[in-house]
N, C-alpha and C positions, 0 to 999 in steps of 0.2 A: 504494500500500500504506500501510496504516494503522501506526506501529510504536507500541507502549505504552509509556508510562513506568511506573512500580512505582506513584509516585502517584495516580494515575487509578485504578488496581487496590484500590488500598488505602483510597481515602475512595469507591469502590464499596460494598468488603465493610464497611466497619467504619461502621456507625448511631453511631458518637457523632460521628463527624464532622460539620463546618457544612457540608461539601461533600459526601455523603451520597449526598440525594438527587438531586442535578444529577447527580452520576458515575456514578451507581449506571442511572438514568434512558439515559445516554448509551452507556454500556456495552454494556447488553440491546438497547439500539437495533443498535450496530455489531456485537454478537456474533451478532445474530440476522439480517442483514441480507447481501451478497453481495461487499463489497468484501474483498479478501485483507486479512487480519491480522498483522502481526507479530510474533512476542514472542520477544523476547531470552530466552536461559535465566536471564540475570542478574536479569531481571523476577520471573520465576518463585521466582527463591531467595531475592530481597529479599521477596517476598510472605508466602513462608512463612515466612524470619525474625522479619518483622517482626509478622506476625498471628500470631503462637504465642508472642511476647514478652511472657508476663504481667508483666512488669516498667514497661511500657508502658502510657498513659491509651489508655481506646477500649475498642471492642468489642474481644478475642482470642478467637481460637478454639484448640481441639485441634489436635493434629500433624491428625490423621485431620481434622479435618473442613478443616482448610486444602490438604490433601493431595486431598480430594476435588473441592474450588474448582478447585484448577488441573487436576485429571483433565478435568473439564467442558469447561474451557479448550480442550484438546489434543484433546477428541472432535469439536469443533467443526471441519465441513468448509472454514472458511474461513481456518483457524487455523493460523500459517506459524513455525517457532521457526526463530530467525535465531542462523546460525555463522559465526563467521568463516571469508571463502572465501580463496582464494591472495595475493588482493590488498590483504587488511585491514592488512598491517602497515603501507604506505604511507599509508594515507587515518587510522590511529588516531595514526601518528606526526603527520602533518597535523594534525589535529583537535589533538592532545596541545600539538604548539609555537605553530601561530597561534592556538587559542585561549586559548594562555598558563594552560594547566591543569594543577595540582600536585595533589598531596594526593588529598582524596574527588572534586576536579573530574576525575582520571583517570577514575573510574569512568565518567564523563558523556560524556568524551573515548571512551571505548567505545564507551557506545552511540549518540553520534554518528557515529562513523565506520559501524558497521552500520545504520544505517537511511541513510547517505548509498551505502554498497556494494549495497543491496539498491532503491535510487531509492524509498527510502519518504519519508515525512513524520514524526515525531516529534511525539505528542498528549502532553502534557505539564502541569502547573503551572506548571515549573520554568522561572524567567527566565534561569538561568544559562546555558540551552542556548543565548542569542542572540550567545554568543561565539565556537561553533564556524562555519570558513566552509564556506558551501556546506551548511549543512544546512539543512534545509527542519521548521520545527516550527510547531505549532499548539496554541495550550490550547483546547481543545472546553470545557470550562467557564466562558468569558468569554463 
């Protein structure tokens, strides 16, 4: 299983990014293609926080048309939103002390621990994700 980071989602949507078209290219590839999907709801809510932040350089959109991004998302048969199951609290406390994550690193610590509950992989930017153990992540844009 593929799980998303919000980055990947966000230098997709948004044309002023340098990473743009690489994201935007590899997205349509895996959204349109047969491997299971993951996506955190956290992905989903940092997406439309952050693309409806006209406060923010880049492309932004409308509530609505952000809102209809991620509908697409969710129509999509291969498309899996990931909850914490019975067993997350052990694997995000895991993730939380060995990868020595405070602060915004929690949130990371998160979605670490549910792409590790669900045996996904983590497609990412983000280097910081190489401190939790046992997860398995990959940047598709290198």
């Amino acid at each position: 299983m593929i799980v998303l980071d919000a980055n990947i989602l966000l230098y997709a949507y948004d044309s002023a990014s340098p990473h743009h078209k690489k994201a935007r290219t590899w997205v349509e590839q895996v959204f349109s293609g047969t491997e299971q999907i993951g996506l955190p709801w956290q992905m989903a809510a940092a997406f439309l926080r952050i693309m409806t932040n006209p406060k923010l350089q880049g492309e932004r959109f409308t509530l609505d048309e952000a809102v209809a991004v991620v509908e697409t998302w969710l129509e999509q048969p291969n498309i899996r939103i990931l909850s914490p199951g019975e067993n997350h609290w052990p694997l995000f406390r895991q993730m939380a002390v060995e990868g020595q994550a405070a602060g915004p690193l929690i949130s990371d610590a998160h979605v670490a621990a549910l792409t590790v509950e669900y045996g996904g992989v983590l497609h990412t930017t983000d280097r910081d994700f190489a401190r939790f153990p046992d997860l398995r992540w990959v940047n598709p844009l290198s």
